[in-house]
Backbone as ProteinMPNN parsed JSONL, in Angstrom:
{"seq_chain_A": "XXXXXXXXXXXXXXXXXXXXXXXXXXXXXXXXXXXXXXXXXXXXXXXXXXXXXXXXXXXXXXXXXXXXXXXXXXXXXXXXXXXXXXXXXXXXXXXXXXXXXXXXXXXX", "coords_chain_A": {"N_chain_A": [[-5.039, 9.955, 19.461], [-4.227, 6.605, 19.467], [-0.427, 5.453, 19.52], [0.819, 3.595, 19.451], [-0.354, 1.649, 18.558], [-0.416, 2.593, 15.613], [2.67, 2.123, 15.505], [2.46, -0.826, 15.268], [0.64, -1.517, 12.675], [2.835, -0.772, 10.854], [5.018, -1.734, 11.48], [3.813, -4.548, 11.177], [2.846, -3.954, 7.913], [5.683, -4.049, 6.749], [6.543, -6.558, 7.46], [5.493, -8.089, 6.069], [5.451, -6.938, 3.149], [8.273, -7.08, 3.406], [10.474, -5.899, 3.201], [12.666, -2.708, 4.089], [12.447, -0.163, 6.646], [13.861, 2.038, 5.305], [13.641, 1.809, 2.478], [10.659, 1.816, 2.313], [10.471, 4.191, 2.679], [11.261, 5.394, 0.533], [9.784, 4.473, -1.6], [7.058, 5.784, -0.212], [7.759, 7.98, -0.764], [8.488, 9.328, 1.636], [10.673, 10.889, 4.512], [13.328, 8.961, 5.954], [13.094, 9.197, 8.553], [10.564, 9.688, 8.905], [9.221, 7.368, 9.039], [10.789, 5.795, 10.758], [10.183, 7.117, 13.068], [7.128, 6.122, 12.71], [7.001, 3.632, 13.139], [8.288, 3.426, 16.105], [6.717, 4.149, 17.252], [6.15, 6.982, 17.718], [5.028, 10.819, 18.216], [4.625, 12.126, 15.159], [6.399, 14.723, 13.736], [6.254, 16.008, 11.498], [2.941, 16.393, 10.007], [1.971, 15.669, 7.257], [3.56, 14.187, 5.885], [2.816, 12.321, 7.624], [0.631, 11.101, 6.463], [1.214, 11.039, 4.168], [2.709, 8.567, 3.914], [1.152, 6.492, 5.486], [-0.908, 6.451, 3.453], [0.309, 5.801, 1.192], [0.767, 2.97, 2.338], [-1.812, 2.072, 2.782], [-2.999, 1.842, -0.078], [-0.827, 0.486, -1.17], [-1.657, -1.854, 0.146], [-4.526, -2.493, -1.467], [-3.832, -3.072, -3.732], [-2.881, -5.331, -3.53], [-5.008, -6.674, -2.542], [-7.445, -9.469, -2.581], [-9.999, -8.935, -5.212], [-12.606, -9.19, -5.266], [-12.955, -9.345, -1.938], [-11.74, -6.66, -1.881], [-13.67, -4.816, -2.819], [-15.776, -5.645, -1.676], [-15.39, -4.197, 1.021], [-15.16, -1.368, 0.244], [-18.089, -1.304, -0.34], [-19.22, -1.502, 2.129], [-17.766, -0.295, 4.223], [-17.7, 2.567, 5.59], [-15.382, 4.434, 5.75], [-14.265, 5.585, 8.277], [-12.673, 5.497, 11.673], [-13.646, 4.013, 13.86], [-15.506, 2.602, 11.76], [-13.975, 0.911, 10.997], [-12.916, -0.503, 13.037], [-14.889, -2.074, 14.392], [-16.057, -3.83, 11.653], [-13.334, -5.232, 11.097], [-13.099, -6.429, 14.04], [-15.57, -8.181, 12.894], [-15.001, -9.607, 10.958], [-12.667, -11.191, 12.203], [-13.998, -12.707, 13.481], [-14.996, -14.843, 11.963], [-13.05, -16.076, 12.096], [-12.262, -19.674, 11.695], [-14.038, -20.652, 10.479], [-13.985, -20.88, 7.738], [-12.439, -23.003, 6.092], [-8.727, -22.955, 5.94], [-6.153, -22.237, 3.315], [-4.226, -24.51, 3.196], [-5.588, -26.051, 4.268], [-8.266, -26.401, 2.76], [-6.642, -27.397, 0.616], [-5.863, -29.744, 1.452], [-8.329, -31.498, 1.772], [-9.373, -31.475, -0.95]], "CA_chain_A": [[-4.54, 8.939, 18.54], [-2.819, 5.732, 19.318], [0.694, 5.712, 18.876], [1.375, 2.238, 19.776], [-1.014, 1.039, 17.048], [0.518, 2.869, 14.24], [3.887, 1.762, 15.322], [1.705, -1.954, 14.973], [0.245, -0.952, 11.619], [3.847, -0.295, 10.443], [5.732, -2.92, 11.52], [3.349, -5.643, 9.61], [3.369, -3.44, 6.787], [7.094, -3.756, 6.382], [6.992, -7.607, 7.537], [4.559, -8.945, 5.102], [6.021, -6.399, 1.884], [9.466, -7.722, 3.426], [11.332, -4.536, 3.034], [12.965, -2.214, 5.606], [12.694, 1.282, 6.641], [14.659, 2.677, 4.157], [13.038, 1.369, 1.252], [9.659, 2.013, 2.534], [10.365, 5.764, 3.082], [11.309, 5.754, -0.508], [8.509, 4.224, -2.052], [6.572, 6.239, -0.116], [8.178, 9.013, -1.261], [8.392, 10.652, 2.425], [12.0, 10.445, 4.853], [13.132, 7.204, 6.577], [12.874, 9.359, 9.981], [9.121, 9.421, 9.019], [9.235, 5.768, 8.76], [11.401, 5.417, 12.134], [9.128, 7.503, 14.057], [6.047, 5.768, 13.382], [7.625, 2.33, 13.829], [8.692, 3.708, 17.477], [5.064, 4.459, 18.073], [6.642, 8.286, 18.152], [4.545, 11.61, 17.129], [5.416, 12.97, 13.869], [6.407, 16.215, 13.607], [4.987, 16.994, 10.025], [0.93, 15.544, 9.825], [1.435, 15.59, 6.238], [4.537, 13.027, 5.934], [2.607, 10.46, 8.211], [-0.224, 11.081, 5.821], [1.647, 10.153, 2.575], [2.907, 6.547, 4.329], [-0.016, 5.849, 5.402], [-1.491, 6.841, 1.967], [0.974, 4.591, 0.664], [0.46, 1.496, 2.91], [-3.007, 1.649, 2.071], [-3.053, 1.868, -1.662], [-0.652, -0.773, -1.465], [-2.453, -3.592, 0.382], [-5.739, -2.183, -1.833], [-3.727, -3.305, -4.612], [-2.619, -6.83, -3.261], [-6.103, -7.209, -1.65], [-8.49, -9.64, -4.137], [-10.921, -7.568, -6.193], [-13.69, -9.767, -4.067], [-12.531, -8.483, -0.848], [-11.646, -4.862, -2.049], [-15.27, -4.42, -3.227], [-16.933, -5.653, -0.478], [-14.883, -3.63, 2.111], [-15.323, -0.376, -0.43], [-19.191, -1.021, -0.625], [-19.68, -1.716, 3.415], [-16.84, 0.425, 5.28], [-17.876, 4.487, 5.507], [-14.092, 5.164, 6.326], [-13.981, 6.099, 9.722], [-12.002, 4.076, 12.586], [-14.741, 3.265, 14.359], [-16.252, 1.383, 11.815], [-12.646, 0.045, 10.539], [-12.822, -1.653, 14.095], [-16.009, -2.837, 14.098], [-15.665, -4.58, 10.442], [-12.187, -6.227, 11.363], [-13.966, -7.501, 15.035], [-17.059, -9.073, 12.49], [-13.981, -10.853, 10.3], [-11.94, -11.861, 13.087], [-15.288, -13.33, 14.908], [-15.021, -15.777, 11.078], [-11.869, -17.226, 11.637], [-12.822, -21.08, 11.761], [-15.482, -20.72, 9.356], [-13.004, -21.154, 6.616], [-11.028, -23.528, 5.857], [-7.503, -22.573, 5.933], [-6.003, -22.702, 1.902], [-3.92, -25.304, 2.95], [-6.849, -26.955, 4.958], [-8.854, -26.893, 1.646], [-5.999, -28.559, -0.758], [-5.942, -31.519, 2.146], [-9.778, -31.739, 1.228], [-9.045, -31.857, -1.977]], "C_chain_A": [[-3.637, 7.983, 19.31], [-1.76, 5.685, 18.917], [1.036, 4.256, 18.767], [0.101, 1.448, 18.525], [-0.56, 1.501, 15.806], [1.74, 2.287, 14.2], [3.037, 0.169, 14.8], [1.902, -2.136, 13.302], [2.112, -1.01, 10.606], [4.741, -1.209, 10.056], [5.414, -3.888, 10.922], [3.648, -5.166, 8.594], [4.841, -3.962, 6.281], [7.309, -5.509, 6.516], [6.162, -8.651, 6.368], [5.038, -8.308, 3.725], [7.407, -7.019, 1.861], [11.015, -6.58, 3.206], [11.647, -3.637, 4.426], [12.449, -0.958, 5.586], [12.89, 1.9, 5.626], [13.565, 2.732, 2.772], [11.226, 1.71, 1.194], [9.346, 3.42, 2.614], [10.972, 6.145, 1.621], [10.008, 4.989, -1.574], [7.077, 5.119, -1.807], [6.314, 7.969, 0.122], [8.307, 10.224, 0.795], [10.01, 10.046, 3.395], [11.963, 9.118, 5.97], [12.926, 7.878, 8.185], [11.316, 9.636, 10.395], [8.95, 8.268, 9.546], [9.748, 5.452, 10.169], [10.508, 6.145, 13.3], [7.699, 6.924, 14.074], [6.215, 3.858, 13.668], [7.947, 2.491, 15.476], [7.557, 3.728, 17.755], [5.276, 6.558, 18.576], [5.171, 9.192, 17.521], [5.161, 11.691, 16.041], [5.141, 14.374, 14.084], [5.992, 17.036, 12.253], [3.978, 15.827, 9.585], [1.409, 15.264, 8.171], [2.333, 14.603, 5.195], [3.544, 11.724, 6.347], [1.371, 10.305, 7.227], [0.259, 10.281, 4.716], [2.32, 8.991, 2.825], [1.78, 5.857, 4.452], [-1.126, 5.95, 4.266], [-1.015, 5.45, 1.043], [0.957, 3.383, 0.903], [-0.63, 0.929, 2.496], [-3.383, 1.584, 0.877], [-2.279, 0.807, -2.101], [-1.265, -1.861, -0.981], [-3.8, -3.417, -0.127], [-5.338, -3.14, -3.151], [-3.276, -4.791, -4.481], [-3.878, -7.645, -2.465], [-7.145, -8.202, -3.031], [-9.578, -8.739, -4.451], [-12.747, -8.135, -5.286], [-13.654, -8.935, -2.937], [-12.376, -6.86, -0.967], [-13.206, -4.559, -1.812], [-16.082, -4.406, -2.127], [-16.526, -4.622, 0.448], [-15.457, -2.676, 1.419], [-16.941, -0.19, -0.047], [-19.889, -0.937, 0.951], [-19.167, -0.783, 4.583], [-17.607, 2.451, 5.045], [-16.456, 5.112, 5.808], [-13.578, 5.78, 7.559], [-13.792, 4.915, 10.517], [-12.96, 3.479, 13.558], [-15.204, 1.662, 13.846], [-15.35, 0.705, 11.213], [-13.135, -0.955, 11.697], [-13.696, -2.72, 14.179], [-16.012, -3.996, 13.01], [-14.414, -5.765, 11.23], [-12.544, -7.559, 13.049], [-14.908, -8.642, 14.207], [-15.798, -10.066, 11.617], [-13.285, -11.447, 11.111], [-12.764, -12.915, 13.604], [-15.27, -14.707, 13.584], [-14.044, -16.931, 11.174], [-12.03, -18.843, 12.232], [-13.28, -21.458, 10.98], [-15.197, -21.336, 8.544], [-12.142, -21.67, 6.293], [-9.901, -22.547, 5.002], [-6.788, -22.607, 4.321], [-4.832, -23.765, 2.295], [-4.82, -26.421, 3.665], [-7.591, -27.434, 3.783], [-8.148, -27.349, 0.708], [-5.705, -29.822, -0.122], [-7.325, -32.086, 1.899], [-9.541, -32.193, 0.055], [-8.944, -33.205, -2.448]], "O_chain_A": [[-2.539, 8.325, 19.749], [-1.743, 5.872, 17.7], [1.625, 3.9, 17.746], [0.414, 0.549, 17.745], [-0.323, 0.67, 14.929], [2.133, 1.875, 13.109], [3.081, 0.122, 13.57], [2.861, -2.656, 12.732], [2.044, -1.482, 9.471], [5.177, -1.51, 8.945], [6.212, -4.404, 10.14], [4.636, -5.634, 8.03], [4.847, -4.293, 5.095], [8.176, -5.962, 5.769], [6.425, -9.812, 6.055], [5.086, -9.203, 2.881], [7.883, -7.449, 0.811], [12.229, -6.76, 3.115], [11.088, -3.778, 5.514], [11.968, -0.564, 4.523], [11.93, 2.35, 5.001], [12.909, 3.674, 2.327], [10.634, 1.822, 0.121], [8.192, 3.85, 2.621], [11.205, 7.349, 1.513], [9.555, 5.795, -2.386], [6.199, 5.257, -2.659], [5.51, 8.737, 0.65], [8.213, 11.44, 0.957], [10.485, 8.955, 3.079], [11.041, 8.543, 6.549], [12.598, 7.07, 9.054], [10.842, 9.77, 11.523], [8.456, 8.222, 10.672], [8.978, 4.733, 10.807], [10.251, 5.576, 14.361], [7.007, 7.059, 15.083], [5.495, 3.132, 14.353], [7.792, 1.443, 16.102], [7.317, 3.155, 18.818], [4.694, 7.177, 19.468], [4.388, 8.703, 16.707], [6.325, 11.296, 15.969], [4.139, 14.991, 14.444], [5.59, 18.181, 12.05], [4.177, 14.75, 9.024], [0.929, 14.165, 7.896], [1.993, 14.299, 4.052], [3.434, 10.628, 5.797], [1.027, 9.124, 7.177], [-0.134, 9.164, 4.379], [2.552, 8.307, 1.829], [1.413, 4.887, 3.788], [-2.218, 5.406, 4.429], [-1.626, 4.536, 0.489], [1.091, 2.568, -0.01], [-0.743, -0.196, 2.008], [-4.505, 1.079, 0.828], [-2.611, 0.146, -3.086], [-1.41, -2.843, -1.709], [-4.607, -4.067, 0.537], [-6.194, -3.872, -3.648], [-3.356, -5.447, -5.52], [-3.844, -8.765, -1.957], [-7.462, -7.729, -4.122], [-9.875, -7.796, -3.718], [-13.683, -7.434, -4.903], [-14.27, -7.87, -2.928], [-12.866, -6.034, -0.198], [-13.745, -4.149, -0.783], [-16.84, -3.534, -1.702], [-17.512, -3.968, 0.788], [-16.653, -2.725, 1.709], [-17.257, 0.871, 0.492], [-20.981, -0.381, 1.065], [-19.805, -0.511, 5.6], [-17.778, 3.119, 4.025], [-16.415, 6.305, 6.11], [-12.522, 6.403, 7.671], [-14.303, 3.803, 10.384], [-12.817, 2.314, 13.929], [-15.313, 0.554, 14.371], [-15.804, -0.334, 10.733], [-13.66, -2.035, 11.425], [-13.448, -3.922, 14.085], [-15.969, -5.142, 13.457], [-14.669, -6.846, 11.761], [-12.369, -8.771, 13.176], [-15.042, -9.781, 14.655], [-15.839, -11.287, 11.768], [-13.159, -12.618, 10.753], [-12.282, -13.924, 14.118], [-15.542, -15.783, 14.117], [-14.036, -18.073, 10.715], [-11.839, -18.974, 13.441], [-13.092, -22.606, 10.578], [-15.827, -22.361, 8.284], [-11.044, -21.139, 6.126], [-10.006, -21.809, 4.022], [-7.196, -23.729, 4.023], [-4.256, -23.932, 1.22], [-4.601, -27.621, 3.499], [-7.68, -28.649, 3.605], [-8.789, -27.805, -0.239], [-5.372, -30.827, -0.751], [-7.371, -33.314, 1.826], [-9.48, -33.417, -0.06], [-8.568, -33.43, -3.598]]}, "name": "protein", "num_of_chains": 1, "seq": "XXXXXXXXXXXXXXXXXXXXXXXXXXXXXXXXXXXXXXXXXXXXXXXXXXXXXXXXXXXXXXXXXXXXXXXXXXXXXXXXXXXXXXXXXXXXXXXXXXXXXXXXXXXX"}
């Protein structure tokens, strides 16, 4: 396992919700030295802590994701990191494609 990608993973999380540590290790019901260890890019010492953050991270950006986007990911992804990577390479390979939402209200 990457450690230095979870700490990644973590750090957006927290910069895009806008919340710290603290608050994130209560939401996600597990301790803030969960939360500080995988921000470091550290092991965790109990599997079943880093489970319920990352349980939590993902259930929240499922629920701020549009219902478009959810679906499709849901109906295309098999859940394994492989083909996480894969997927996020085939959307990354888009970015141009689309105007920007403030690109399309200068259209407008």
């Amino acid at each position: 396992m990457q450690y230095s990608n979870i700490s990644s993973l973590v750090r957006q999380f927290l910069e895009v919700e806008g919340i710290g540590q603290k608050e994130l290790a209560i939401r996600a019901s597990v301790s803030q030295s969960t939360v500080s260890r995988a921000v470091a890019g550290l092991p965790e010492k109990r599997a079943v802590a880093r489970r319920r953050l990352f349980s939590y991270m993902q259930k929240r950006q499922l629920e701020t994701m549009p219902d478009a986007v959810s679906a499709a990911l849901r109906h295309v992804w098999d859940g394994s990191e492989v083909h996480a990577v894969a997927l996020a390479k085939i959307i990354e390979a888009t970015d141009g494609l689309i105007p920007s939402p403030s690109e399309g209200r200068q259209a407008l």
